[in-house]
C-alpha positions in Angstrom: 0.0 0.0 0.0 1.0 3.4 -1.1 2.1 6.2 1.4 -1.0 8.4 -0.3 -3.5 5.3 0.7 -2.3 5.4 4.4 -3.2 9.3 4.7 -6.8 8.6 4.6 -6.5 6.1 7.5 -4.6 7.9 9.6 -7.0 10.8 9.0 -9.9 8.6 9.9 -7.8 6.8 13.1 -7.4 10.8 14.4 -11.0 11.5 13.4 -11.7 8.6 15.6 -9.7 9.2 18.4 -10.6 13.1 18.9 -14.4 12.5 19.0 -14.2 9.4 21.1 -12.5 12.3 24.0 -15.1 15.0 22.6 -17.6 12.5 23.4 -16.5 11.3 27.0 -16.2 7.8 25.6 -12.3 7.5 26.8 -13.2 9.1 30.0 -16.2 6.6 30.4 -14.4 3.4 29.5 -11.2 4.6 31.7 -13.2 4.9 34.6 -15.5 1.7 34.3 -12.3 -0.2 33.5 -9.9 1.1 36.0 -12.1 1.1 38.9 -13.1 -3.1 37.8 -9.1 -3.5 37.6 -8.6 -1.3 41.1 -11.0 -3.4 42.7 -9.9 -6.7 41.6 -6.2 -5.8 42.2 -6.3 -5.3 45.4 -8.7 -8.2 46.2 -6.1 -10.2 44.2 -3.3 -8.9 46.2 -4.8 -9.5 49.6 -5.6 -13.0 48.5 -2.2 -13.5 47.0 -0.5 -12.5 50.6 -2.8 -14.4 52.7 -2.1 -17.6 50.5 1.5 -16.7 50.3 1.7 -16.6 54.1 -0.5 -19.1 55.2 1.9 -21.5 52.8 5.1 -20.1 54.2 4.1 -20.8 57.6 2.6 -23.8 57.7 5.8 -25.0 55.1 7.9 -23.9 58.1 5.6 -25.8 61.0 6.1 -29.0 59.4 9.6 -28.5 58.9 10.7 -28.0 62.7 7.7 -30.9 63.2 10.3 -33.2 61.2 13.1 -31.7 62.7 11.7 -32.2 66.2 10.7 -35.9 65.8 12.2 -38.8 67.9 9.5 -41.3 66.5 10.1 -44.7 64.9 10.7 -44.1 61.0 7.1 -45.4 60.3 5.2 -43.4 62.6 7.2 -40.5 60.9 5.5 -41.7 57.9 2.0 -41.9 59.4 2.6 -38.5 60.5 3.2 -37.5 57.1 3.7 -34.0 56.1 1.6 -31.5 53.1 3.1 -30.0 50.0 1.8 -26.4 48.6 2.3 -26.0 45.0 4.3 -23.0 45.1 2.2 -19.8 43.7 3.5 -16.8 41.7 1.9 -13.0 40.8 0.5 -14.8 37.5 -1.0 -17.7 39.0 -2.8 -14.8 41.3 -4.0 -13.1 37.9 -5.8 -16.0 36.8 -6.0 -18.7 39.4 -7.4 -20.8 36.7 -7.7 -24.5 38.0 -6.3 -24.0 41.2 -9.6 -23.0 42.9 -11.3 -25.9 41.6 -8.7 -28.7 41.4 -6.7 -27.5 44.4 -3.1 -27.1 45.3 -1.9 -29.2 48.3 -1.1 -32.7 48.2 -1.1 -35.1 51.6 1.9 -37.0 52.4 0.6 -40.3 53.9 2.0 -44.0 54.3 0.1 -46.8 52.6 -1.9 -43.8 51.0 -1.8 -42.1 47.7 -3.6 -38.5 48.0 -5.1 -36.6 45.6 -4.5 -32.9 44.8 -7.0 -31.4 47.4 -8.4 -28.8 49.4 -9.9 -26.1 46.9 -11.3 -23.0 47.7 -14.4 -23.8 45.6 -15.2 -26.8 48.1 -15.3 -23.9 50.7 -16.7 -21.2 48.9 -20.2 -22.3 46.4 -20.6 -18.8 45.5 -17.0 -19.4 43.7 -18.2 -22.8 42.6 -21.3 -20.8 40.8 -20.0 -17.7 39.4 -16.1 -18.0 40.0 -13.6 -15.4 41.2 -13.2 -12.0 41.1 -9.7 -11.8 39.0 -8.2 -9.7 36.7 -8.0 -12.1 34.5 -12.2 -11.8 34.2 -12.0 -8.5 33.1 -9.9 -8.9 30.7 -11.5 -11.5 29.5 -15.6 -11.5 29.7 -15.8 -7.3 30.0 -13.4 -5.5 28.0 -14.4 -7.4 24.9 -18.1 -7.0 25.5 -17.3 -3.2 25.5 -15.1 -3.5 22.9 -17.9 -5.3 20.9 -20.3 -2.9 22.0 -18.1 0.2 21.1 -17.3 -1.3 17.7 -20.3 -2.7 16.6 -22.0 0.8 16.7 -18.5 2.3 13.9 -20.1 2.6 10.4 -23.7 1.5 11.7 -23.6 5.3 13.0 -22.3 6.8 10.2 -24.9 5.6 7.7 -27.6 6.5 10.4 -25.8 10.3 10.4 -25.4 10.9 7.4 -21.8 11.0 7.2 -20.9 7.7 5.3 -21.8 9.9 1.6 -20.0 12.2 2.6 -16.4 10.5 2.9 -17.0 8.4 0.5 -17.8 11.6 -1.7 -13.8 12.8 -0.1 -12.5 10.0 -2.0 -12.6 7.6 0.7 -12.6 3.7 -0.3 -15.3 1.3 2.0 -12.4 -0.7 2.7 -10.2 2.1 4.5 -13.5 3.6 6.3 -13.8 0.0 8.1 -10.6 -0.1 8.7 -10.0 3.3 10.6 -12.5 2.1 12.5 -10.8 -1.2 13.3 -7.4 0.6 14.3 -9.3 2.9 16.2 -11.1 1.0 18.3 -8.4 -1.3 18.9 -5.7 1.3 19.6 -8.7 3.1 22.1 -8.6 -0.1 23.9 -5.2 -0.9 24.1 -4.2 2.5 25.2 -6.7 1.7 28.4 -5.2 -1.6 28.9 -1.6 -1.2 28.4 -0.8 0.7 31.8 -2.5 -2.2 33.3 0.1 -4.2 31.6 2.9 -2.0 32.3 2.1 -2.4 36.3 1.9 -5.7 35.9 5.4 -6.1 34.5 6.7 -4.4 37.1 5.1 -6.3 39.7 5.9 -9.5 38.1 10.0 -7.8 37.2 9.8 -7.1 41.4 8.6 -10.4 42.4 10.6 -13.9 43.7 11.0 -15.5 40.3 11.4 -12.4 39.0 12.7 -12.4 35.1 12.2 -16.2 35.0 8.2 -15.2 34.8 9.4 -12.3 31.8 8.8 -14.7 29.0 5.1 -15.8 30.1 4.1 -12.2 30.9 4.9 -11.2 27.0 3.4 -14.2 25.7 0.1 -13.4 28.4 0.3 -9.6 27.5 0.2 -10.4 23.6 -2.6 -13.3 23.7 -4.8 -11.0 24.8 -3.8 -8.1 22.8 -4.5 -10.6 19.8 -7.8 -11.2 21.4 -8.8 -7.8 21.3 -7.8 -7.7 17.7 -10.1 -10.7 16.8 -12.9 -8.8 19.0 -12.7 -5.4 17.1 -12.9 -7.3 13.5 -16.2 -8.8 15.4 -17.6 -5.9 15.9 -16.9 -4.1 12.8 -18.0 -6.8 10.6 -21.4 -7.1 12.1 -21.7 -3.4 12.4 -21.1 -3.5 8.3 -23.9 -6.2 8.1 -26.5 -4.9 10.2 -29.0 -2.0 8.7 -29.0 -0.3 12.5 -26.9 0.1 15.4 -29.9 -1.3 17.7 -29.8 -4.5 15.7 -26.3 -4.4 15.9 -25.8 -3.9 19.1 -27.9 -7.0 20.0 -26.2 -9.5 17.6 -22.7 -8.6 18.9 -24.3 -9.4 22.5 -25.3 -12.7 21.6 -22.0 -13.3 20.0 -20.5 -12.2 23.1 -23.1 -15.0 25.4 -22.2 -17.9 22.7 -19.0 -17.3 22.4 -17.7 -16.4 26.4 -20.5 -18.5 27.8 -22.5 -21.0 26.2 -20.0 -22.7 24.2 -17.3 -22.8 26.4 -19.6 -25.2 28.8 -20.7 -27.0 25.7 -17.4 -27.8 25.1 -16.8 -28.6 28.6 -19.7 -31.0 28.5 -19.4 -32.6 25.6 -15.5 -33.6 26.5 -17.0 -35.0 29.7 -19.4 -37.2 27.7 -17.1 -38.3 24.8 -14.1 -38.8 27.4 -16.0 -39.9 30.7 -13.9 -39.9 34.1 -14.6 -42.7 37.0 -15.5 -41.2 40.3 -13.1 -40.8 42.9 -14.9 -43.2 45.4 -14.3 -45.9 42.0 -11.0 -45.2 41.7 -9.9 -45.6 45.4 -11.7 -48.6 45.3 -10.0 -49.8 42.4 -6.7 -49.4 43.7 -7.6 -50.8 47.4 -8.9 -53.9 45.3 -5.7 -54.3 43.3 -3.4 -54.0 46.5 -5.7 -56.8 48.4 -6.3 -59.3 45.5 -3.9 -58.3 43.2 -3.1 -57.4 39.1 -1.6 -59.0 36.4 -2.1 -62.5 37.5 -0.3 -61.6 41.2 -0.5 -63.3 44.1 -3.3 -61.4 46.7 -1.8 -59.9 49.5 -1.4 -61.6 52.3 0.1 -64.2 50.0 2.6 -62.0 48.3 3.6 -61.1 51.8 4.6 -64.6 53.0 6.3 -65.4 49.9 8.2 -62.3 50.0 9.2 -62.6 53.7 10.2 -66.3 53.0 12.9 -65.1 50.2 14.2 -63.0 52.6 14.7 -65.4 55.4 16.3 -67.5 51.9 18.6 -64.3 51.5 20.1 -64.0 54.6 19.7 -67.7 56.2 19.5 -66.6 59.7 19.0 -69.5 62.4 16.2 -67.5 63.8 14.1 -64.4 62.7 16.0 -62.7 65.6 19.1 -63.0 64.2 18.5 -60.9 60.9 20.8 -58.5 59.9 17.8 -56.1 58.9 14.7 -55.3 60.2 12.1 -57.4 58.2 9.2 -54.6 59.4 10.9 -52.0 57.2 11.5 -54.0 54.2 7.9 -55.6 54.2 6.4 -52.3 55.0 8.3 -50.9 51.7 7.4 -53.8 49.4 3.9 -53.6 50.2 4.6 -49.8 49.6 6.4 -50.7 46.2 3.3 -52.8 45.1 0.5 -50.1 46.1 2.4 -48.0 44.1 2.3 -50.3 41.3 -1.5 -50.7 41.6 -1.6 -46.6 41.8 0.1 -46.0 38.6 -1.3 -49.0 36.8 -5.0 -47.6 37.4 -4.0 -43.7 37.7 -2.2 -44.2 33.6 -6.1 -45.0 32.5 -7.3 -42.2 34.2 -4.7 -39.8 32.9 -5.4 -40.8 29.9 -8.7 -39.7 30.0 -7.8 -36.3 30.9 -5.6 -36.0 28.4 -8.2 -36.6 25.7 -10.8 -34.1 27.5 -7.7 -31.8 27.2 -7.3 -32.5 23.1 -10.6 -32.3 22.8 -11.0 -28.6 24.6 -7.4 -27.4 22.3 -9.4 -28.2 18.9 -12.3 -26.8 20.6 -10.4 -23.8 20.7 -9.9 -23.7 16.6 -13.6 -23.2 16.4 -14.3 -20.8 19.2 -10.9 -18.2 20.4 -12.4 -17.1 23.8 -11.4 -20.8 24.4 -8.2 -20.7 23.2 -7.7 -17.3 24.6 -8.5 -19.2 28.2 -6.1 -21.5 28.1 -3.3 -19.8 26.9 -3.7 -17.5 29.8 -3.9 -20.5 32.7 -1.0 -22.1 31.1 1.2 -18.8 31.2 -0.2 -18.6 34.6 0.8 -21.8 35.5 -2.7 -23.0 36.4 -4.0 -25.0 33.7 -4.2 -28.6 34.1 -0.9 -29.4 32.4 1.0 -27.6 35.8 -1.9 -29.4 37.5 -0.4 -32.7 37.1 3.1 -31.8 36.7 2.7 -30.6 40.6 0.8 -34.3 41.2 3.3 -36.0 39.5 6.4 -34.3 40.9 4.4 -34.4 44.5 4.0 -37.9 44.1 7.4 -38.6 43.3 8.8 -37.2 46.5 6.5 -38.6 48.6 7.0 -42.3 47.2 11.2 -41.3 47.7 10.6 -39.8 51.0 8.3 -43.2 52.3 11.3 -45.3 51.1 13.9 -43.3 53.0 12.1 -44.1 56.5 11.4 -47.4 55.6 14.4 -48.1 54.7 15.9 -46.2 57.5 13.5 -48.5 60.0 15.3 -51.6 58.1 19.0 -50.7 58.4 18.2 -50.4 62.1 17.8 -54.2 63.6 16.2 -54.9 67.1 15.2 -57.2 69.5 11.5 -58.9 70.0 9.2 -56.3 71.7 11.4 -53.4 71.1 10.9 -50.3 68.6 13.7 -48.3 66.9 13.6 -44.4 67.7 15.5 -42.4 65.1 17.6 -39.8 65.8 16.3 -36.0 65.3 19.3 -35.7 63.1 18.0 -38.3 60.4 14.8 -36.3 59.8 17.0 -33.2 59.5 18.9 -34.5 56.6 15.7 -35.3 54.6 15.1 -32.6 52.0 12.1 -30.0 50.9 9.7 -30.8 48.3 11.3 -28.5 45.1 8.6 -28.3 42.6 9.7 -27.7 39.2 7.4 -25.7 36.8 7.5 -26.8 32.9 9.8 -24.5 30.8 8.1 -22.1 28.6 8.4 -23.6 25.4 7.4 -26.8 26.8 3.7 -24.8 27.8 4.2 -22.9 23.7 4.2 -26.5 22.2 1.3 -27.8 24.2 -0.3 -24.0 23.6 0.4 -24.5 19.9 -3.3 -24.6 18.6 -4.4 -22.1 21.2 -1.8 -19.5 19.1 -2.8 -20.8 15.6 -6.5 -20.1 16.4 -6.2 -16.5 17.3 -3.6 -16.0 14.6 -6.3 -17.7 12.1 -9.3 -16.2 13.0 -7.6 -12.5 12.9 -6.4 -13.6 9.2 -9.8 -15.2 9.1 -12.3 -12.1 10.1 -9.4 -9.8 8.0 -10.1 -12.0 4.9 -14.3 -11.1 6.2 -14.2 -7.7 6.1 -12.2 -6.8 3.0 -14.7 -8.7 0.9 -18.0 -7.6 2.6 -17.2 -3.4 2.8 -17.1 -2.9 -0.7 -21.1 -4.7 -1.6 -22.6 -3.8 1.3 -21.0 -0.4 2.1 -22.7 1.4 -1.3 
């Protein structure tokens, strides 16, 4: 395009810009916006503290209550301890999964916990209408005022009167729609971008600090390629529809089908293609398998005797007493060994399953963006259900290496008939924290791969739209 065909756009973007401040619009949408983004803010930041706290302390309590212990290894392990997935300023922008799926995990012998203890099993007004984030906003209410704003661009200029009159200035259908595209887009992401610039400070200022960089810019330009794909919207229906009132109401119900309705359709129907057990089934299932057995194994109390018979074979001692280990640890941690079998051979079904609900929500996302805008943001937050069961995973893994370590401390320790082994305070001190590792950021930009195609293709998509509708119905 020639230099002389960008003069009447950035004419029209100006036009644009200096009646939308004639007209209080800025004004308007600056204070709606900023007072939703104040209020949210600081609920966010109180929340984020009192979490941040209440993790910190209670990470310390069980720490000096390991520290302090001078209990046989195994009670230690009845004992247990908890792990908090660790949070950060973007999981606090869009807690995502976390309220509903939880982030502590129970350290227990004999038992393998869940993820646990959400807020929304505490809270049902969270369960109904969610929280209060910023991530809400900028998601469900700046586009419906963005759609509202835009909808209404060349609708009013037919019903004023002006729309013969630039096109009698020379002005082309195509460049009238969009200088009204850029406008409203650039309106908008003037509002929004000191809310991003605070938040990059906050972020810069915060633990991880520039580790978190790279997710904020990929955050901060998901939704700036939402708001894009939500002016287009609004334009093209305002070229389509005959009045702004009939305009106005079809960019509405776009907004409901889209942000709403199809997002719990898709929800649904990935829940009935892709069903899930209960939790009650699944327990059950794997207190089954441990007792009877899987794979043609011997049930329990079998197993048992056949395992403590090869070790009485191992060591030949004349008499049990006379062991050179103590058989309670090492049965204790092969019947840990095989519940952990039982766990993993029931939980690889299950996750499975919730990785073909998840494919099934990222082409969902191809057909509606809100959806793929979603889930981009939880993953750069770290609260979508990938981090979900990277936390389980890794949680899981330190609790089956921290079970071993005090039963095989309980082993190496022999003793006498009637007698209990008390380890020393200085054994517990040695054991180390739970270090959860989050996945790398190109890791979450693989699995976020269709998520970025969709917006990318329905901007190209909706850009394709408009050039070929201005021209016909713009006369």
């Amino acid at each position: 395009m020639s230099s002389s065909a960008y003069t009447p756009l950035r004419t029209l973007i100006w036009k644009e810009f200096r009646l939308a401040f004639r007209d209080q619009i800025m004004s308007t949408l600056a204070i709606i916006i900023y007072t939703l983004f104040l209020t949210s803010g600081l609920l966010t930041v109180f929340q984020y503290q009192n979490d941040q706290q209440s993790r910190e302390l209670s990470n310390k309590k069980f720490r000096q209550q390991w520290e302090a212990q001078h209990n046989n290894p195994h009670e230690a392990a009845h004992f247990g301890t908890y792990l908090f997935k660790p949070l950060s300023l973007l999981s606090a922008f869009d807690p995502g999964l976390n309220d509903y799926f939880g982030t502590t995990y129970r350290v227990e012998a004999h038992v393998q916990h869940e993820v646990d203890y959400s807020n929304a099993e505490r809270n049902d007004a969270l369960m109904r209408f969610g929280q209060f984030t910023l991530a809400l906003i900028m998601q469900m209410l700046i586009p419906l005022l963005l759609l509202f704003i835009s909808s209404s661009a060349l609708t009013y200029e037919k019903e004023s009167g002006t729309f013969r009159m630039l096109m009698a200035q020379g002005i082309s259908p195509s460049q009238l729609a969009w200088g009204k595209v850029w406008s409203n887009y650039l309106l908008v992401v003037f509002l929004v971008m000191p809310i991003f610039i605070v938040l990059f400070f906050i972020v810069l200022l915060s633990p991880p600090g520039i580790a978190l960089l790279g997710r904020f810019f990929i955050l901060a330009g998901g939704y700036l390629l939402f708001y894009l794909l939500v002016t287009l919207t609004g334009v093209i229906v305002s070229a389509l529809s005959s009045t702004s009132r009939t305009a106005t109401l079809t960019v509405l119900i776009v907004w409901l089908f889209s942000s709403i309705l199809l997002p719990k359709i898709a929800a649904g129907q990935a829940a009935d293609a892709y069903p899930l057990s209960s939790r009650a089934a699944f327990n059950n299932n794997v207190k089954q398998g441990f007792l009877k057995g899987i794979n043609g194994d011997l049930p329990y109390q079998e197993r048992g005797e056949k395992h403590y018979a090869a070790l009485l074979k191992k060591y030949r001692p004349d008499s049990s007493a006379q062991l050179p280990v103590n058989t309670d640890g090492l049965m204790l941690q092969y019947h840990e060994d095989y519940q952990n079998k039982v766990f993993d051979h029931y939980y690889t079904a299950l996750a499975n399953t919730f990785n073909q609900q998840q494919s099934f929500l990222n082409y969902a996302g191809l057909a509606d963006p809100f959806i793929s805008l979603k889930r981009l943001s939880m993953a750069m937050s770290g609260t979508d259900f990938y981090h979900h069961q990277t936390f389980f995973l890794q949680a899981k893994a330190y609790r089956n290496t921290l079970i071993r370590k005090l039963n095989l401390e309980l082993a190496s320790h022999p003793v006498k008939p009637n007698e209990s082994y008390q380890a020393d305070p200085r054994f517990f001190l040695q054991l180390k924290d739970f270090q959860y590792q989050a996945p790398t950021l190109l890791q979450m930009l693989y699995l976020q791969r269709l998520a970025m195609l969709s917006l990318c293709c329905w901007i190209g998509l909706l850009s394709v739209t408009l050039y070929f509708i201005t021209k016909p119905l713009l006369r």
